[in-house]
C-alpha positions in Angstrom: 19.7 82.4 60.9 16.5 81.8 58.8 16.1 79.2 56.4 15.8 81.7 53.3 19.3 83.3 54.8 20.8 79.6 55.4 19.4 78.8 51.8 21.2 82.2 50.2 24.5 81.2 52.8 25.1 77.9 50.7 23.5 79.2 47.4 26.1 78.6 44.2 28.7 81.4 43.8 30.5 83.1 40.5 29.7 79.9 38.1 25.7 79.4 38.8 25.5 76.0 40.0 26.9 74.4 43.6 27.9 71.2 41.0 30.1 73.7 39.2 31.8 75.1 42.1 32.4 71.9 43.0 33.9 70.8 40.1 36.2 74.5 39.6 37.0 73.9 43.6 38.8 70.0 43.1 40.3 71.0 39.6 41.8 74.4 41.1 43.0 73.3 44.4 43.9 69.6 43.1 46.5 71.4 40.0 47.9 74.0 42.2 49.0 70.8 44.7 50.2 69.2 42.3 52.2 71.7 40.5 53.5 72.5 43.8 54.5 69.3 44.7 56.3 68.3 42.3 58.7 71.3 42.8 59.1 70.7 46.3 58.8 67.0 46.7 62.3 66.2 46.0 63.5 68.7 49.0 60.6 66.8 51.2 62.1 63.9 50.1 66.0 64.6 51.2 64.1 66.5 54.7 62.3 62.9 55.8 66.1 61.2 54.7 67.7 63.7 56.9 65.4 63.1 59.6 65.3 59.4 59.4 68.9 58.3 59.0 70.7 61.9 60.3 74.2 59.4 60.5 74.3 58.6 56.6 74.2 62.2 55.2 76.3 65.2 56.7 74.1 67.8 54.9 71.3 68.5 52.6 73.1 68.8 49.2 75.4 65.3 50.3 72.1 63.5 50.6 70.8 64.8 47.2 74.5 63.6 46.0 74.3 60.1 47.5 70.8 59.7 46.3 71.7 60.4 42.9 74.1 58.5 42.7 72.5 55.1 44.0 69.1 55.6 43.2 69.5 58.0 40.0 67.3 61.7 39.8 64.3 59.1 40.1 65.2 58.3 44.0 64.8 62.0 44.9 61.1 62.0 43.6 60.8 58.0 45.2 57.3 58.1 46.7 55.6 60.5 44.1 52.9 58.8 43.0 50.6 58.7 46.6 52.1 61.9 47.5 50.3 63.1 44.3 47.0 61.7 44.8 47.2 63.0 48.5 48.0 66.8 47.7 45.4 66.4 44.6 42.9 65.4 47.6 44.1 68.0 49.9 44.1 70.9 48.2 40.5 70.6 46.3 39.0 69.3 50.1 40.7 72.5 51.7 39.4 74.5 49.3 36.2 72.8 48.9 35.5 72.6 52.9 36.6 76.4 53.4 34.2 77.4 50.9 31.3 75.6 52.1 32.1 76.6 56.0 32.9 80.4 54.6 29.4 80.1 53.2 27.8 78.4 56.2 29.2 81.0 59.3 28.6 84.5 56.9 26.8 87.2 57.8 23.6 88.0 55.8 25.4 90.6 54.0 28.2 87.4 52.2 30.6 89.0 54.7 32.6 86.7 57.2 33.9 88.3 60.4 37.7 87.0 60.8 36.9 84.7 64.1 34.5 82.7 61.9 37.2 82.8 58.8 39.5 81.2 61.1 37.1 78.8 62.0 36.4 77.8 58.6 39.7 77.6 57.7 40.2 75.5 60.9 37.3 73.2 59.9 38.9 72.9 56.3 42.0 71.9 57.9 40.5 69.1 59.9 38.9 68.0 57.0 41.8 67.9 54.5 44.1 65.7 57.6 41.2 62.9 58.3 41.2 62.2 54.3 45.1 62.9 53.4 46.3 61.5 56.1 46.8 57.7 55.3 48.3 59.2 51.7 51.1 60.7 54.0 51.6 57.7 55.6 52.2 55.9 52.3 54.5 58.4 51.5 57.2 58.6 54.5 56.8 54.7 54.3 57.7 54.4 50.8 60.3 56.9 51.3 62.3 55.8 54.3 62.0 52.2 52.8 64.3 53.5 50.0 66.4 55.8 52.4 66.9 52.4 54.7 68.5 50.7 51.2 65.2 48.2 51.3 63.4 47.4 48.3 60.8 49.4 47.6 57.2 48.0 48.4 54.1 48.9 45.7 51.5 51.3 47.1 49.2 48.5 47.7 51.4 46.6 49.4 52.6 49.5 51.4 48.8 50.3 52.3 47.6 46.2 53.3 51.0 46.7 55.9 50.3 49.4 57.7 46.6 48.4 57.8 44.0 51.2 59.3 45.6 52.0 62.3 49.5 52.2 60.5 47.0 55.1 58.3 46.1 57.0 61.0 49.2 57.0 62.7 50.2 60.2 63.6 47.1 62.3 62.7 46.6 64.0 66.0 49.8 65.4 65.8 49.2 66.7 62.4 45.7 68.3 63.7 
C-alpha cells in the first residue's frame, strides 16, 4: 500500500476530522455500555453469586430474593460503579480500535474483505481486554466480597489489594 492510499486508509470519516470521530467513537460506544449495563448488571451480579457460593442459593430468582432481603435492591447492583467505568472504556476502545484497524486493512476502494474484518475486530477485542481487564477484576472482587457476607472494600482499596498482577489475573482466558 502507498503512502497516499495509507494516508486516505486512516483519513477522517462522516464528521471531517479524526479528533471528531474520536470523540463520536468514546461517547457512542461508552453510552450504549452503559445503558446496557445497567440493565443486565443485576443478572451478572446473581450469575458470579451463583457461581461463587453455588450451596447458598438453590436458583436464580432465590438469590435475587436473599439478596434483597439482606442487602436491599442496592446489593443486586453492588459493584456498579467500576463495572461502569470499565464497559464506558470498553465499548468506546472496541469501537474506536475496530475503526481504526477497519481503516488500516481496507482495500483502496474503503471496502474490507471479511478475513481482514475479522481481524480487526480481533485486534479491537485484544485491545478492549488489556485496558478493561483490571476494571473486571474490581468488579467480581467487590461482588463476591458482598456475596461471602464481608464488608465491602472501596474501589481503591480493592485495587492497592489485588496489586498489578491480582489486575491481570485471568486475562488470557478472557483473550
Amino acid at each position: 500500500m502507498s503512502t497516499a492510499q495509507q494516508q486516505a486508509a486512516l483519513a477522517p470519516t462522516r464528521s471531517g476530522s479524526a479528533a471528531a470521530d474520536l470523540v463520536r467513537n468514546i461517547i457512542i460506544g461508552g453510552s450504549a455500555g452503559v445503558i446496557g449495563q445497567t440493565v443486565v448488571y443485576p443478572m451478572y451480579n446473581v450469575k458470579t453469586r451463583l457461581h461463587t457460593e453455588p450451596t447458598r442459593y438453590r436458583h436464580a430468582a432465590h438469590c435475587i430474593r436473599k439478596v434483597v432481603q439482606h442487602e436491599g435492591v442496592r446489593g443486586l447492583y453492588r459493584g456498579l460503579p467500576p463495572a461502569f467505568f470499565g464497559v464506558f472504556f470498553e465499548k468506546a476502545i472496541k469501537l474506536t480500535a475496530n475503526d481504526a484497524f477497519r481503516k488500516r486493512l481496507a482495500a483502496p476502494d474503503g471496502s474490507v474483505s471479511l478475513l481482514k474484518g475479522v481481524a480487526a475486530g480481533a485486534g479491537a477485542g485484544l485491545c478492549q481486554v488489556v485496558v478493561t481487564n483490571p476494571m473486571e477484576m474490581v468488579m467480581i472482587t467487590m461482588q463476591t466480597r458482598s456475596a461471602q457476607g464481608r464488608k465491602p472494600k472501596s474501589m481503591a482499596r480493592v485495587i492497592q489489594g489485588l496489586g498489578l498482577p491480582g489486575l491481570y489475573r485471568g486475562t488470557v482466558s478472557t483473550l
